[in-house]
C-alpha positions in Angstrom: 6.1 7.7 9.6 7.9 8.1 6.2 9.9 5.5 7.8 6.6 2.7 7.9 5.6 4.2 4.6 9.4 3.1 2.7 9.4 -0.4 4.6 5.6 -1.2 4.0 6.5 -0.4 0.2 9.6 -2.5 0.1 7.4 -4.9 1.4 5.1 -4.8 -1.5 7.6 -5.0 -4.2 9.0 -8.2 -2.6 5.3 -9.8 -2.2 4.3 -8.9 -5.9 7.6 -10.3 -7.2 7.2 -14.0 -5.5 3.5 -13.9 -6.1 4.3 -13.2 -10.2 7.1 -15.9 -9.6 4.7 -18.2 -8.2 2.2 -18.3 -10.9 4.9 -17.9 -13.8 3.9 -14.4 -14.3 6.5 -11.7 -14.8 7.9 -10.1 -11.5 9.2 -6.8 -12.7 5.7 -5.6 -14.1 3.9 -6.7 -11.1 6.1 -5.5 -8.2 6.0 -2.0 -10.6 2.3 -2.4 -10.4 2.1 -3.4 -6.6 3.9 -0.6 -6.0 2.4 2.3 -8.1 -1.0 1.1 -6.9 0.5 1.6 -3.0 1.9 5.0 -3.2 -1.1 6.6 -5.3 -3.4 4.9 -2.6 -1.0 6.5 0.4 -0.7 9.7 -1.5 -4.7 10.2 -1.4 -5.4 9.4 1.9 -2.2 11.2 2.8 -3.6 14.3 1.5 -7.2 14.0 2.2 -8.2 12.1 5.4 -4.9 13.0 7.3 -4.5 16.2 5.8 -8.5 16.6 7.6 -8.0 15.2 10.7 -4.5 16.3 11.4 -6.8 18.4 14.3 -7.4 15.1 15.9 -3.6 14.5 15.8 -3.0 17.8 18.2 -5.1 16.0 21.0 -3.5 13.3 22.1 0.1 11.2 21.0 -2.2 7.8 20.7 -4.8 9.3 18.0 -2.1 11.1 16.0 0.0 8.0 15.7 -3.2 5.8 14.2 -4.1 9.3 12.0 -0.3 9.4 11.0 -0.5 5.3 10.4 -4.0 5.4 7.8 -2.0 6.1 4.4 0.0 2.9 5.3 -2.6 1.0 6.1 -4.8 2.1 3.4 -2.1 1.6 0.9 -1.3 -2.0 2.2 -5.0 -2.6 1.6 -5.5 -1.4 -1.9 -1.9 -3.7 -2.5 -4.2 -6.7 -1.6 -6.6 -5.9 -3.4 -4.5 -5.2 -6.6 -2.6 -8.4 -5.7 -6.1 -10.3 -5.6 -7.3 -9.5 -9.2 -4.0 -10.0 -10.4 -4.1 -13.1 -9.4 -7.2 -14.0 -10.7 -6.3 -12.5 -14.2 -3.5 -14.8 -14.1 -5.5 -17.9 -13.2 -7.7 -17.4 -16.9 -4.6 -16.8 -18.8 
């Protein structure tokens, strides 16, 4: 899964930097902050939902793979919603 977890991050860096590029923004800080903002949110749900339900995971291959699949998911979700209020910042400067 480390594999979806690199990919999913590359993706992030590359949506950050054309969203800053869109609205004349600079691209380095925000594909910095796109990405920090993924991995912290992986890295918490990594090591308290999964690290909880990693029982679940034992029972059968379909629930491990959708335990195994929440840090992405959650840390695509916080990447929206970091990418929202950047964006929104950016529309009042």
């Amino acid at each position: 899964m480390a594999f979806i977890a690199i990919l999913s991050a590359i993706a992030v860096v590359v949506w950050f930097y054309k969203s800053a590029v869109t609205v004349r923004q600079n691209g380095i800080k925000w594909a910095t902050v796109g990405v920090v903002g993924y991995w912290i949110a992986w890295w918490i749900v990594k090591l308290t939902v999964v690290s909880g339900l990693s029982g679940l995971a034992a029972k059968g291959a379909f629930i491990g793979f959708i335990v195994l699949l929440l840090p992405s998911l959650a840390g695509l979700a916080t990447a929206f919603l970091v990418r929202k209020r950047l964006l929104v910042d950016a529309a009042y400067k």
